[in-house]
NUPAVO-894073 format. One record per residue (C-alpha): x, y, z; residue in three letters. Coordinates in pm, whole numbers. Example, Ala and Ser with C-alpha at 12.3 -4.5 7.8 and 13.67 -1.06 7.14 Angstrom:
% residues 2
[[1230,-450,780],"ALA"]
[[1367,-106,714],"SER"]
***
This chain:
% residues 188
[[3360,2046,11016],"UNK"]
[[3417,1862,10695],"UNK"]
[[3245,1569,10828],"UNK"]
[[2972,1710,10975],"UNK"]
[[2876,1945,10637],"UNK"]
[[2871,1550,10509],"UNK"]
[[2659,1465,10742],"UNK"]
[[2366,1728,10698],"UNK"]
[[2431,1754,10293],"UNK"]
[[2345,1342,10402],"UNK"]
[[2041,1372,10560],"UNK"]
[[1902,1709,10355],"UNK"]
[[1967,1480,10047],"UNK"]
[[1752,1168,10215],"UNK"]
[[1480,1385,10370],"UNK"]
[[1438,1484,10001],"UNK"]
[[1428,1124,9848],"UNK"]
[[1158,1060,10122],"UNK"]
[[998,1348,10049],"UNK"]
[[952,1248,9653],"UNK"]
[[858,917,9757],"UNK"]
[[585,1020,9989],"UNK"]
[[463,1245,9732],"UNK"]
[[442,985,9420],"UNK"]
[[279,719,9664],"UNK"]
[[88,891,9934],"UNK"]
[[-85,1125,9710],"UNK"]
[[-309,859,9488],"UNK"]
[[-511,1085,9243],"UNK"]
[[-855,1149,9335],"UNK"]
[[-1170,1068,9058],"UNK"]
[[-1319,1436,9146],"UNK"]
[[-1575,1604,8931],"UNK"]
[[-1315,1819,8774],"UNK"]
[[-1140,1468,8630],"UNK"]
[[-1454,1338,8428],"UNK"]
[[-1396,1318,8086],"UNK"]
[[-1669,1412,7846],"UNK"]
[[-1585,1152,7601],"UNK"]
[[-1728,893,7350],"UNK"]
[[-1684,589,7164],"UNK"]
[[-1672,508,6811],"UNK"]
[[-2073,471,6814],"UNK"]
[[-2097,769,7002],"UNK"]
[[-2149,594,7343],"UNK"]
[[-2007,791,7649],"UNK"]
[[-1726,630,7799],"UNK"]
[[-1664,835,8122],"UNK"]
[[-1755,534,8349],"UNK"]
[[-1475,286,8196],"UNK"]
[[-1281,362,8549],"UNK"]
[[-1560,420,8744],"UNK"]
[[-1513,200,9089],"UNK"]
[[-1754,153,9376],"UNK"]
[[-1668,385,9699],"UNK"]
[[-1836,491,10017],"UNK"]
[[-2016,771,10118],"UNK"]
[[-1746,939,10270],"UNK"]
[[-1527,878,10006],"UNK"]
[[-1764,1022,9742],"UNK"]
[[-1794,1306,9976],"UNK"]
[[-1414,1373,9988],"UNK"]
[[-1464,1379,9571],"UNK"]
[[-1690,1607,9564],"UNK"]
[[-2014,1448,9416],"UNK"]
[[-2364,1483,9480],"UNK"]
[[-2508,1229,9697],"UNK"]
[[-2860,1046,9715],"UNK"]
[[-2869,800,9970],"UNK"]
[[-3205,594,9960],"UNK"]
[[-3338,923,9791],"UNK"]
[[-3235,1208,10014],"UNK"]
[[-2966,1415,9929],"UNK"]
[[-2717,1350,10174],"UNK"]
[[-2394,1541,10041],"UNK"]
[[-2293,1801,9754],"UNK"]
[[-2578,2064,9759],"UNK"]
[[-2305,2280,9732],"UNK"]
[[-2128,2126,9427],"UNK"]
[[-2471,2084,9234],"UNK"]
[[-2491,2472,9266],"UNK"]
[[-2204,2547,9116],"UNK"]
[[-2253,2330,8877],"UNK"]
[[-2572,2514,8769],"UNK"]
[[-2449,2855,8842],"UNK"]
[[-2184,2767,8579],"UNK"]
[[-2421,2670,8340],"UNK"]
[[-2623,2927,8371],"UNK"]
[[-2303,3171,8316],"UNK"]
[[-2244,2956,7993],"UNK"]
[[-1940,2786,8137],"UNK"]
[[-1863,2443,8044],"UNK"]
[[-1911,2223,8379],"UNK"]
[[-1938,1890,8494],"UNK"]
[[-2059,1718,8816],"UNK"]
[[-2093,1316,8889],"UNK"]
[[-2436,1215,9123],"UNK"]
[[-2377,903,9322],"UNK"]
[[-2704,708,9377],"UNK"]
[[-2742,470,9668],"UNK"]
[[-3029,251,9791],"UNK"]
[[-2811,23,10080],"UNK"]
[[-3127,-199,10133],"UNK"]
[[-3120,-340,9778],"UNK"]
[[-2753,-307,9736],"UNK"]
[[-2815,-32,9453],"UNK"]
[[-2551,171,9314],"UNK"]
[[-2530,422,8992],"UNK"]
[[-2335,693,8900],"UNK"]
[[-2510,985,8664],"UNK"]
[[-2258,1224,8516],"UNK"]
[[-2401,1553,8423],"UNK"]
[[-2200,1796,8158],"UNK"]
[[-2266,2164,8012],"UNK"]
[[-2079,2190,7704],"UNK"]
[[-2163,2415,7384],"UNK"]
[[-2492,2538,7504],"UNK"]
[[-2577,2208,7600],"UNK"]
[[-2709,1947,7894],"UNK"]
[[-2592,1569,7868],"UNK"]
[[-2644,1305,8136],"UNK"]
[[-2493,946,8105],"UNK"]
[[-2621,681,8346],"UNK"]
[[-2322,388,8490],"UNK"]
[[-2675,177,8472],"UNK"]
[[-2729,205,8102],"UNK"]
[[-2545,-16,7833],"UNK"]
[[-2621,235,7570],"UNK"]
[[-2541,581,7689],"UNK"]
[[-2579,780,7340],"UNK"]
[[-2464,1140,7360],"UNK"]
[[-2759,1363,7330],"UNK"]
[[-2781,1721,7467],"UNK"]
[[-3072,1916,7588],"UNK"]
[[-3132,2285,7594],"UNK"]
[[-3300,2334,7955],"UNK"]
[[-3191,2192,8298],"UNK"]
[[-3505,2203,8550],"UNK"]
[[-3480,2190,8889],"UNK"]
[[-3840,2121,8968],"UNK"]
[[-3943,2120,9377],"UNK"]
[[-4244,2034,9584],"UNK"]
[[-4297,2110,9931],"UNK"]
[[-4419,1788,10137],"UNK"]
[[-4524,1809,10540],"UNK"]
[[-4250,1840,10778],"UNK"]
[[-4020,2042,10552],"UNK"]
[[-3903,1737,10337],"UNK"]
[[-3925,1849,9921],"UNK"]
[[-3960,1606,9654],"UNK"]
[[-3786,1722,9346],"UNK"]
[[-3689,1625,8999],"UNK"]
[[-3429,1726,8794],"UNK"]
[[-3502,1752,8440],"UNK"]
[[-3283,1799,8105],"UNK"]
[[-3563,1830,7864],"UNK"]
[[-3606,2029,7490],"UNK"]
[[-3927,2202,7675],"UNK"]
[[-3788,2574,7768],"UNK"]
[[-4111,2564,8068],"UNK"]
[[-4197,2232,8278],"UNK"]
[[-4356,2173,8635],"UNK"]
[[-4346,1966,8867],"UNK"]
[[-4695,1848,8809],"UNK"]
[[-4656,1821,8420],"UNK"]
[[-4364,1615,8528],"UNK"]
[[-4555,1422,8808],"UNK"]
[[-4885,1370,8594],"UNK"]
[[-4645,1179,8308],"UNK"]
[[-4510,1003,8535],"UNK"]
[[-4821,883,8689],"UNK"]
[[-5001,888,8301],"UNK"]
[[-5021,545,8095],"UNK"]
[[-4974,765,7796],"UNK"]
[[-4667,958,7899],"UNK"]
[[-4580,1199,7605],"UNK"]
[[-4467,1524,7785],"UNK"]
[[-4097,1414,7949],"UNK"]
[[-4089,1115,7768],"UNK"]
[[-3788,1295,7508],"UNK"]
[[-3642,1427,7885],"UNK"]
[[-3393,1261,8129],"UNK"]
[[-3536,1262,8486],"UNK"]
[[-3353,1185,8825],"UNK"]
[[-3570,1231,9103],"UNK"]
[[-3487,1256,9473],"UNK"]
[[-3633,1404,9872],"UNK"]
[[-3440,1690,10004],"UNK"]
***
């Protein structure tokens, strides 16, 4: 009886080392939206994208981001949602947007933030990504044949924008009316 309370106190005590092992090991940490870190350099640079790594779709799926994929919106309409809801209830929130275009091999990451009142978006394309924050996020839609929507989102100083103000800059060799504004455009 001796021997066999040995036995089990034995293999309860291994089944526990395993246990901690497959949790320190098997359980690699996840870069989800709730990890990015809304923080800067000594010239006031964002820095959030210092660990950044390239991953697939499915991977940035399982991490919750919102997805453009050669400039539909593939994944995370849910995320981006909650995102603005927060916002909108003044809570400070934070989603990353993974940009894909597979035929030219095109990758970015766009982190946007809500903090004190305030929208910021940092590019992984840009060298210099300079905190600045914007008082209005717009969400700006058209309708297109066949159900597909072109859209542009919009942190901008300008409390009311469209999506032809928007469009006509765009299209304008004098652009003046977004040209203070981060856009990131995409097809739903």
């Amino acid at each position: 009886m001796i021997q066999q309370f040995k036995n089990n106190h034995a293999i309860r005590a291994t089944l526990l080392v395993l246990f901690i092992f497959l949790l320190l090991t098997g359980c690699s940490k996840k870069n989800t939206n709730n990890d990015l870190e809304f923080t800067f350099d000594n010239n006031n640079n964002y820095t959030g994208f210092k660990n950044a790594k390239k991953m697939s779709v499915s991977d940035a799926i399982k991490n919750g981001y919102y997805i453009s994929e050669n400039g539909y919106i593939v994944s995370g309409e849910d995320k981006w949602d909650e995102f603005v809801n927060k916002a909108n209830d003044n809570t400070e929130t934070q989603i990353r947007m993974m940009k894909i275009v597979e035929d030219k091999d095109y990758l970015e990451y766009i982190d946007f933030f809500y903090r004190d009142e305030l929208y910021y978006a940092f590019s992984s394309n840009t060298s210099d990504s300079v905190k600045v924050g914007y008082k209005y996020l717009h969400v700006l839609e058209e309708s297109k044949e066949n159900d597909i929507k072109m859209f542009f989102i919009v942190l901008s100083n300008e409390e009311k924008l469209t999506y032809n103000q928007v469009m006509a800059d765009l299209l304008s060799s004098q652009a003046n009316d977004v040209n203070d504004s981060i856009l990131v455009w995409g097809i739903k």
